[in-house]
N, C-alpha and C positions, 0 to 999 in steps of 0.2 A: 182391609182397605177402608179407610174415612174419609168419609163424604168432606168436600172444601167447606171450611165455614162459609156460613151465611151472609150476607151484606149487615153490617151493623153491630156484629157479634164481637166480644173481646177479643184481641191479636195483640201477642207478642211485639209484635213491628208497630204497632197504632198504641196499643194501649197496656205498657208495661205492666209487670206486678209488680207490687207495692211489699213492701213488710210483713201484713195482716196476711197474704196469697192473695188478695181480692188486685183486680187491674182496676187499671182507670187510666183516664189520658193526665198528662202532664204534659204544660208547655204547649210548642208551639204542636202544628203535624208534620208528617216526614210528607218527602216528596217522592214515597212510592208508595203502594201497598195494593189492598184491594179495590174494587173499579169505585166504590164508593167515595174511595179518597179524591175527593178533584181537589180543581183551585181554591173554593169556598170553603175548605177546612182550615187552609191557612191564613194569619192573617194578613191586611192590608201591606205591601209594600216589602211581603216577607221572599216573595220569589225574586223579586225585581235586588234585593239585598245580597242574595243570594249568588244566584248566576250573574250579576249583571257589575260585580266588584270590580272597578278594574286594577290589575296590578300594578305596582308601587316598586321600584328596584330602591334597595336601602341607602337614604339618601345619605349625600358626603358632603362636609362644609364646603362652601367656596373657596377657591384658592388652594383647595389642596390636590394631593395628586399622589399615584404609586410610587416603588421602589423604582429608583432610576438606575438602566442598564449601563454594565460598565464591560460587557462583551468586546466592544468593539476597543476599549483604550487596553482590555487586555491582550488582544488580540494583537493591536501595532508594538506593543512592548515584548509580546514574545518574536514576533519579528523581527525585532532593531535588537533583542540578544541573543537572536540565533544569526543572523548575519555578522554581528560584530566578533562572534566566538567564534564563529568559522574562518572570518578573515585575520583575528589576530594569533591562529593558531595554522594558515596556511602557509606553508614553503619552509615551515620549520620542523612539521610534524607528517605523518604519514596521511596519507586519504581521510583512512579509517577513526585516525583521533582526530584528526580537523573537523568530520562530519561529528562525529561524539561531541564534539568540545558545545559546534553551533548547538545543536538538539540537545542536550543536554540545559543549556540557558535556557532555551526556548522552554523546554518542560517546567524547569525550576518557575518561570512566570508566568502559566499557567496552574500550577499547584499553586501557586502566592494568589492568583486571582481569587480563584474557587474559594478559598481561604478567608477572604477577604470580603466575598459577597456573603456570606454567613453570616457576618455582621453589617455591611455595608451595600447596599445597592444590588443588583442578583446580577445573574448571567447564566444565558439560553443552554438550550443543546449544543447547538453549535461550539461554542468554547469545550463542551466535555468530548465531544469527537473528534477537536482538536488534538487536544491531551491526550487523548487515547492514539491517535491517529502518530502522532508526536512520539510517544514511548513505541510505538514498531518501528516505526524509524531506525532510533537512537538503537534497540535491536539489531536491526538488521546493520547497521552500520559498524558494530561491536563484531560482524563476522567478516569483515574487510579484511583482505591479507594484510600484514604487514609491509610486505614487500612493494606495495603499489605507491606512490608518490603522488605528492601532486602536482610537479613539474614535467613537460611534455620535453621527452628527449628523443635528438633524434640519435642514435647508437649505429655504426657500422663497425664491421673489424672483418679484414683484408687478408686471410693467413695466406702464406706465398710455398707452403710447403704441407705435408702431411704431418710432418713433427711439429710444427708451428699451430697445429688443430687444438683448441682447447676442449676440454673433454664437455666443459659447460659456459652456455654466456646465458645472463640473466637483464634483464630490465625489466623496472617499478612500472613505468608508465610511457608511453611513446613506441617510437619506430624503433626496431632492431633488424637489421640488414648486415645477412651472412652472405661474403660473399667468397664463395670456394673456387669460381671460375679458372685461378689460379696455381690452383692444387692440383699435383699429376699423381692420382692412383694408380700405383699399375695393377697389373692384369693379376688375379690372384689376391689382391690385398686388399682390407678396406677401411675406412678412416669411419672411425666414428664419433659422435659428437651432439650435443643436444642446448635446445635454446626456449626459454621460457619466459614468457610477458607478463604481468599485471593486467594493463588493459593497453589494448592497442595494438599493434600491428606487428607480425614477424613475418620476415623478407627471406628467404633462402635462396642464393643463384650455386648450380651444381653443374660439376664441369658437363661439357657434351656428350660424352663414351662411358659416364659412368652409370650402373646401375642401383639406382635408389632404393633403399627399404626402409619405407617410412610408418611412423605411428607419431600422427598428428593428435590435438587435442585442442579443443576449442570451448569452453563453459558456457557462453554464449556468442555466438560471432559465425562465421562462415570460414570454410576450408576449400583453396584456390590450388590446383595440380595443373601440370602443364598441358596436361590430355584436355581438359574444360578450358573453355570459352570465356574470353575477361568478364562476359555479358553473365556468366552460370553464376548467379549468386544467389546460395541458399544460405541465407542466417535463420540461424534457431540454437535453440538449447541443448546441452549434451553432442556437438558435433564430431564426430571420429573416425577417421580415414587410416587403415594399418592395411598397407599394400606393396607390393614391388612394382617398382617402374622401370621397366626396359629403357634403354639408350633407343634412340631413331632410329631408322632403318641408315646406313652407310657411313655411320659413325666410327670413328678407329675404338678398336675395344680399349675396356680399361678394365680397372676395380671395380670396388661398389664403398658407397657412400651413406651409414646409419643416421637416419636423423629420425631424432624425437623432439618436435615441436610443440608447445603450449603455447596458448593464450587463454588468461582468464575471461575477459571480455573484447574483443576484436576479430581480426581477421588470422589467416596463416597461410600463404603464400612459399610455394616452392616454383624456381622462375628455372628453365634450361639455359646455358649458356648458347650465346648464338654460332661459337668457333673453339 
């Protein structure tokens, strides 16, 4: 163990070596060391230089200024050609490519923006989580059935017999309303038959005596049976009802009547005839 140097003695920190090994001071003093070192080591005006500089942000000519943002003009142009692609491509085409068609413009004038600010003016996050936000979209829009339209129909059909029973009815988008009230199953027999939506509503009325065996389906929407309350509405995802349903109590017996109902997105309603 060695003793601290002495007050006065060479130091590394105060009094460098030189060339020769021999130290000596150079310049001005530092503003630490040993207790010897005070403010009279250094000289005049040299602490106040020191601590007391004030900062300087690097000055910029007059009149001039940064890269100017162009977020927001790309921003209204992806909008004005995702609306215009959408609407010049609706009532001609299915859901699915009317939404591509929009989103797809949109994205294109976002990738042209980005593009654009590279050499020209910049643009925020905002514009890139667009973009981003933009191509899930155009994704998830590429997984649209084809079948779904985008005209809102309203569809009924009326069969007045059991042989008149189409074994399927289909609609894109809108109301479909089966209505079997009409139909005499007899006892023993059963008609079967199935009806599938896009998005939107399927309607079933089923004679009074007959007994139902149904397998409903619903992707997102609610599933309405005659036993629930108009007020019992559960929507959720994956919705799926496969049950038999008795005729009322004092109804004249009958057959039974299969129904397999979908809807991709809506409701699915099976109604009792009142007679």
């Amino acid at each position: 163990m060695k003793a601290p140097p002495t007050p006065g003695s060479p130091s590394w920190w105060r009094d460098p070596i030189v060339k020769d090994g021999t130290s000596g001071p150079i310049g001005p003093g530092y503003l630490w060391g040993p207790k010897d070192a005070g403010p009279g080591s250094l000289p005049p005006g040299a602490r106040t230089a020191t601590v007391d500089a004030p900062f300087r942000a690097p000055h910029r000519p007059p009149g001039t200024r940064g890269p100017r943002s162009i977020g927001g003009v790309v921003f209204t142009l992806a909008l004005v050609a995702g609306v215009a692609g959408t609407v010049l491509s609706w009532g001609h085409h299915p859901l699915g490519t009317s939404l591509q068609a929009g989103l797809s413009a949109a994205l294109a004038v976002f990738g042209l923006g980005l593009l654009v600010s590279s050499f020209l003016g910049r643009t925020g996050f905002g514009t890139l989580f667009l973009a981003v936000l933009t191509a899930g979209l155009l994704a998830g829009a590429s997984a649209v059935p084809e079948d779904i339209g985008t005209d809102w129909i309203r569809e009924e059909w009326t069969p007045a017999s059991v042989a008149a029973v189409e074994p399927r009815y289909e609609l894109g988008t809108g109301v479909a309303r089966l209505d079997l009230s009409e139909v005499l199953v007899p006892a023993g027999d059963t008609a079967v038959t199935a009806v599938g939506v896009g998005v939107g509503r399927v309607v079933v009325v089923v004679p009074r005596g007959v007994t139902v065996k149904l397998d409903a389906k619903a992707g997102l929407g609610d599933i309405q049976l005659p036993a629930l309350a108009p007020e019992d509405v559960d929507v959720g995802p994956d919705q799926r009802r496969k049950q038999t349903i008795a005729p009322p109590r004092g109804a004249e017996p009958a057959g039974t009547v299969g129904l397999t109902l979908e809807v991709g997105v809506g409701q699915v309603e099976v109604i009792r005839a009142a007679s």
